[in-house]
N, C-alpha and C positions, 0 to 999 in steps of 0.2 A: 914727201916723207910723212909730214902730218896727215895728208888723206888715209896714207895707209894704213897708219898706227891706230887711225880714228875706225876705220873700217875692221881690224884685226880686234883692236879693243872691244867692237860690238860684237864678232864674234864668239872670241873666247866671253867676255862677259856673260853673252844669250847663253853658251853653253853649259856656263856656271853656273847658272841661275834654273835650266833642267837638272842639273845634277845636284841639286843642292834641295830641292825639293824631292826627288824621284828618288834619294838614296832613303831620304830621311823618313820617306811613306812606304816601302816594298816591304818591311816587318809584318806592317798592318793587316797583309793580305798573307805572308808568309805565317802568320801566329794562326790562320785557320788550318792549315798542315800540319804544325806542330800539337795539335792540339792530339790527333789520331797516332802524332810516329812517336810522341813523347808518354802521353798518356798522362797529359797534365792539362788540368782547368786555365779555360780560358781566360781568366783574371790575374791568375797566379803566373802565366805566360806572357799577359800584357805589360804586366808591371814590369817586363827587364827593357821596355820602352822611352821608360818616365826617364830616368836620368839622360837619353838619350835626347828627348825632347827640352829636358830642363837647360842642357849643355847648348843648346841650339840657338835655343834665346838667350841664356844669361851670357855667355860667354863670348856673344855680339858685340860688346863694349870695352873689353879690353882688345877683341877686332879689330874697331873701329880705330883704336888710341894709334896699334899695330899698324894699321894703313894707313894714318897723318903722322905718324912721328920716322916709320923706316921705310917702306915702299909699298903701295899699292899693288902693283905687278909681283913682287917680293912672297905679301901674305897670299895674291893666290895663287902663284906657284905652289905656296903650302898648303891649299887649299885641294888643288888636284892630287897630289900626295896623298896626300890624307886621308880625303874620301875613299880615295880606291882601293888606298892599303886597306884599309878598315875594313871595308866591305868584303874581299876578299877573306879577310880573318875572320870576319863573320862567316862566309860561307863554309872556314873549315873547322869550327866550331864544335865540339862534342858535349858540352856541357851547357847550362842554361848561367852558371857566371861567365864563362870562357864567351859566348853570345853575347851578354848583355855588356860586359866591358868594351865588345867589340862595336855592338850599337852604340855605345859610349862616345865612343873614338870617331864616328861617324857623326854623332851631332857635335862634338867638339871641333874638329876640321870643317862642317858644313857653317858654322857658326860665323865663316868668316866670311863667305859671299856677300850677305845684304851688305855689311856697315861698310864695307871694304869695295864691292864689286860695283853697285849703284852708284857711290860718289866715284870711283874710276872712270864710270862711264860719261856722267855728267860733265866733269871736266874735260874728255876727250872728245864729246861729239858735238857737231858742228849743226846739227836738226837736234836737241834733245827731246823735241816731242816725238820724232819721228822713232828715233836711236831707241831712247826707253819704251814706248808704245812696241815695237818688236822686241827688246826684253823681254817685257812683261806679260806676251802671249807664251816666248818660250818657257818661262815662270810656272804657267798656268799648264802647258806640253808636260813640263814634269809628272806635276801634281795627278795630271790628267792619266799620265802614261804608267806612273808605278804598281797601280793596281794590274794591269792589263802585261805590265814587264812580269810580275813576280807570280801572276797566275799563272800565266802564259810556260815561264819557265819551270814551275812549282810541277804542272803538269805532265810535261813533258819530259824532265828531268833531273826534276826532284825538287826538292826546296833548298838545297846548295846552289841551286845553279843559279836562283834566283838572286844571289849576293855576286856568288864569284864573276859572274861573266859582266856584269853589267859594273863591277870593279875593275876589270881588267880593260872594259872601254875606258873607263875615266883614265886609268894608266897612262892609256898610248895617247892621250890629250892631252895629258899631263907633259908625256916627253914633248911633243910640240909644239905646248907652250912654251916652255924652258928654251928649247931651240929659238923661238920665235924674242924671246925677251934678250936672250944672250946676243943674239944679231942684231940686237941694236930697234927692231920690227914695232917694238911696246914702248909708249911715254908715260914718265909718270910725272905728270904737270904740277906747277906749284898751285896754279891760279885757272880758270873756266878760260877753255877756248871762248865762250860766248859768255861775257862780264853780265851779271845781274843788279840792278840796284841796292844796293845797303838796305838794311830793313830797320825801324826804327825797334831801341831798345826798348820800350812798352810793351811793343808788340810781340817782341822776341818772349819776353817772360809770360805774357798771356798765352801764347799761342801755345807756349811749351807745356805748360799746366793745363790747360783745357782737353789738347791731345794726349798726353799722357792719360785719361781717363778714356777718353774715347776708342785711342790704339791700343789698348791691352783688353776691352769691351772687344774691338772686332776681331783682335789677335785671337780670342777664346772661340769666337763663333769659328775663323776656320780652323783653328788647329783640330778643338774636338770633332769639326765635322769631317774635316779630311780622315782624322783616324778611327771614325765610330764609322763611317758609310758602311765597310764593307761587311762590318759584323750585323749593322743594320739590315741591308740588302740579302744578307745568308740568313738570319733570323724570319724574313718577311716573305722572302723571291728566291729564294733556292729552289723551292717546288717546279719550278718555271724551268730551271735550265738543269735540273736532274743531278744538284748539288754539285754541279763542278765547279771548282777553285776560279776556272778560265772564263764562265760564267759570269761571276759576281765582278772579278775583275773588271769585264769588258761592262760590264752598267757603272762603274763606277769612274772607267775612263771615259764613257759617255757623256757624264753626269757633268767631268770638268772640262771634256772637248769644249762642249757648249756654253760653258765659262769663258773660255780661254776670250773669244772674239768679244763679250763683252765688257773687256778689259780698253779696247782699243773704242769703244761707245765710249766708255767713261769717260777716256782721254779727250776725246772730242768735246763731250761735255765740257769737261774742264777746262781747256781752252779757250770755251767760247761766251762760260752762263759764271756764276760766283760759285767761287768754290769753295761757300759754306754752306749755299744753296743745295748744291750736286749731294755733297757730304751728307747732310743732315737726311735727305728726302728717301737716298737710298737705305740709313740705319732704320726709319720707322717704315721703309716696304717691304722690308725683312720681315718683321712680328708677325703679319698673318701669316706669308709662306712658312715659315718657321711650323708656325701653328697646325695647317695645313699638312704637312708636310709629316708631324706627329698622327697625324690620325687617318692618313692614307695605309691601308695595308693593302695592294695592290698594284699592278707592273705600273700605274700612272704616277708610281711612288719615284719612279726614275726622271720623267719630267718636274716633277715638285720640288723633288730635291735640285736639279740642275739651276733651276730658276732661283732655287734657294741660291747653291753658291754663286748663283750669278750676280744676285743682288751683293753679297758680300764681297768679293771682287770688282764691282763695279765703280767703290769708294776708294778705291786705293790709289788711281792716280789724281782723286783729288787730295785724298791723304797726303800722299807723296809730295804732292805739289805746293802744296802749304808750309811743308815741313822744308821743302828746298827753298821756299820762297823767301823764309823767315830764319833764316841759317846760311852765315856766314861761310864763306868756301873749304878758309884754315881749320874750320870747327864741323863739318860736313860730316867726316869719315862718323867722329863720335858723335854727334846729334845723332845718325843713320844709325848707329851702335847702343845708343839709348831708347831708340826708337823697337828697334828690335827684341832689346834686354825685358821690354817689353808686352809685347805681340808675340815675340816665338818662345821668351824664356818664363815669366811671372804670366803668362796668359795658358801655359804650359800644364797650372791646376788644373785648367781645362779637361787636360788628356789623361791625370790623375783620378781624374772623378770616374772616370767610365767606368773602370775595373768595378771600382768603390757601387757605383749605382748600381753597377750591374749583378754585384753579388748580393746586393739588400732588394734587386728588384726581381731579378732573373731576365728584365729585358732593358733596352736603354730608352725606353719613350721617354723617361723625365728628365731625361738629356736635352729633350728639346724644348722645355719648359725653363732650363737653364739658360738655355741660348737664345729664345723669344727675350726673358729678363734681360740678356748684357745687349741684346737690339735697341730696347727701349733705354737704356742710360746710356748710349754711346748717341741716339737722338736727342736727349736732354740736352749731353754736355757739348754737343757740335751745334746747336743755339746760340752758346757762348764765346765763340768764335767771330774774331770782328768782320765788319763786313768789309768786301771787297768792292762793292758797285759796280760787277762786271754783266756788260752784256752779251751783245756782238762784241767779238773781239775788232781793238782797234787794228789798222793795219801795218802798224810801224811796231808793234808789241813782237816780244818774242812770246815761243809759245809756251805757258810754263810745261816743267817736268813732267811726265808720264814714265809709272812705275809700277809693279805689281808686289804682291808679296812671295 
C-alpha cells in the first residue's frame, strides 16, 4: 500500500507541478494574439497578468498553513479544481476584467502546488533524490511546454482554445485524483517516510534569513524571464519564422527543454559537492550570460538565453535542499509556503516592471540589466550560508532533496 501511494503521490505530484507552471505561462504567449483581436497595447494587456502572478507567490503561505493543518492530498485536490476551472473561464472570457479576474483565479489555485505539493512528496517518497529530481524536470516540461501549448493552439484555433482545452485536461486529472484519494490510493503522512536529522536552531534562523534574500534575487531572474522571453524573441526573431505565434512559442519551449535536464545536473551536484558551494557558483555564472544574452540580437539569442535559464534552474535543488535540510517536517508545508511567498509572489515585481520598462523603453533590454543585478546579490548573500564540508558524498548519507521551481 505505501509503495503505491508513494508512486501515485509522484505522480499526481509531477503532474501538479506541469500544470502549475504551464497554466500560469500560456497568457505570456496568448497576450501576443490579443494584442491584433483586441486592439490594445501591449503593456496595457500585460498588466491583467500581475495580480495573477502576485496571487501565485503570495498566496503560497497561507497554502502551505492549508497543507499542515487540514490535508495535503485535500489542498490539491483544490488545486486541480481550480486551475482548470479558471482556465476554462479564462478561455470564455469577453472582456479584459472578466480575463484578468479569471487569470486571477488561476494563480490563486496554482499557488498551492509548491508549499503543499513538494512537502507531500517528500514525506511520501522512499528515494527523495530520485522522487523530486523527476518532479522537477516535469516542473521545467511546464514552463518549457506553455509557450509551444498556447502558440500551438493560438494558431490553430484561436486564443480561446489556448485556455479551454488545456483546462479541460487539468479537469479530467482532477476527477482522478479525487477518485484516487477517496479510495483510500493517497497518504497523507504525519512524519517523512525516510526521518532527517534535527537541524540545529542557529542554523535554522541563519539559513532562513540569508535565503530569504537570495530566493526572492533568483525568484525575479525566472519569473521575469519566463514572462518577457516570448515578447523578447517576437521583438528580436520573429523575422526568422514569418511572425508566427507557433514560431516564437516553439524557441521558447526550446529555450526550457534544455533547462529542464539541467535541473537533474544540479541534483547530482547537490548530493555530492557543498551546497553552498553549488549555490553560490551558479548565482555569479548567471551575470555574464545575463549580460550576453542582452546584447545578442540574433537566432544564437535562443542558445544564450537557454543557458541563461539553465544556470538559474540549476540552483534550485540546492536551493531546495537547504531549505529541507534546515526545516523541520511539522513546519515543511509553511517554510515551502514562505519560501514561495517569496520567489513567485514579492519577486513578482519582477513581472511588473516589464510593462513599466517597456513603455518608458519601447524594448526590454534593461530587463536584463535588472536581472544581471538580482544575480550578483543572490551571490553575495549565498557566501553567507554556513558551510556544509560536503565532498564525495558519504555512503551511508541519504541523498538530500532535489526540487525545482
Amino acid at each position: 500500500m505505501a509503495r503505491t501511494a508513494g508512486f501515485l503521490t509522484l505522480v499526481f505530484s509531477s503532474l501538479a507541478h506541469t500544470f502549475s507552471h504551464l497554466f500560469t505561462l500560456l497568457y505570456a504567449t496568448v497576450v501576443l494574439v490579443l494584442e491584433k483581436e483586441w486592439g490594445m497595447g501591449y503593456d496595457t494587456l500585460f498588466a491583467l497578468s500581475i495580480p495573477m502572478s502576485v496571487l501565485f507567490g503570495a498566496a503560497a503561505l497561507p497554502a502551505g498553513w492549508l497543507g499542515d493543518r487540514w490535508s495535503a492530498s485535500g489542498a490539491m485536490a483544490l488545486f486541480f479544481v481550480g486551475v482548470g476551472g479558471c482556465s476554462v473561464l479564462a478561455g470564455l472570457s469577453d472582456t479584459p476584467l472578466a480575463l484578468g479576474l479569471s487569470l486571477a483565479g488561476i494563480g490563486l489555485f496554482a499557488s498551492i502546488y509548491h508549499p503543499v505539493g513538494i512537502p507531500w512528496l517528500v514525506r511520501n517518497a522512499t528515494n527523495r533524490g530520485r522522487a523530486l529530481g523527476i518532479n522537477g524536470v516535469f516542473g521545467s516540461a511546464g514552463t518549457a511546454g506553455a509557450a509551444l501549448v498556447a502558440g500551438f493552439l493560438a494558431d490553430l484555433y484561436g486564443w480561446r482554445a489556448a485556455f479551454i482545452l488545456p483546462g479541460a485536461v487539468c479537469l479530467v486529472v482532477a476527477a482522478g485524483f479525487i477518485w484516487a484519494r477517496q479510495a483510500g490510493l493517497l497518504l497523507d503522512r504525519a512524519e517523512d517516510a525516510v526521518p532527517q536529522p534535527a537541524p540545529q536552531k542557529g542554523d535554522i534562523w541563519r539559513v532562513f534569513w540569508v535565503m530569504s534574500a537570495t530566493m526572492l534575487c533568483t525568484g525575479l531572474i525566472y519569473q521575469a524571464t519566463a514572462f518577457a522571453l516570448p515578447k523578447v524573441f517576437d521583438e528580436r526573431l520573429s523575422g526568422f519564422f514569418h511572425d508566427s505565434v507557433l514560431g516564437i512559442g516553439g524557441m521558447v519551449t526550446i529555450v526550457y527543454t534544455c533547462s529542464a535536464l539541467t535541473q537533474l545536473l544540479g541534483g547530482e551536484l547537490a548530493d555530492r559537492y557543498s551546497l553552498r558551494g553549488v549555490y553560490a557558483t551558479v548565482q555569479w555564472l548567471q551575470i555574464p550570460v545575463i549580460i550576453g544574452a542582452m546584447m545578442t540580437i540574433h537566432p544564437a539569442l535562443v542558445g544564450v538565453a537557454a543557458l541563461m535559464v539553465s544556470l538559474n534552474v540549476a540552483g534550485q535543488p540546492a536551493e531546495n535542499s537547504l531549505l529541507a535540510k534546515y526545516t523541520p517536517p511539522q513546519w515543511r508545508g509553511r517554510a515551502f509556503g514562505a519560501k514561495f511567498v517569496l520567489t513567485l509572489g514579492v519577486s513578482s515585481l519582477g513581472v511588473a516592471v516589464i510593462p513599466v520598462i517597456y513603455r518608458l523603453t519601447g524594448t526590454l533590454d534593461m530587463l536584463f540589466v535588472l536581472l544581471a543585478a538580482a544575480a550578483a546579490c543572490a551571490g553575495i548573500f549565498a557566501l553567507l550560508l554556513p558551510r556544509d564540508g560536503r565532498g564525495a558524498p558519504a555512503a551511508a548519507e541519504q541523498p538530500a532533496p532535489v526540487a525545482a521551481e
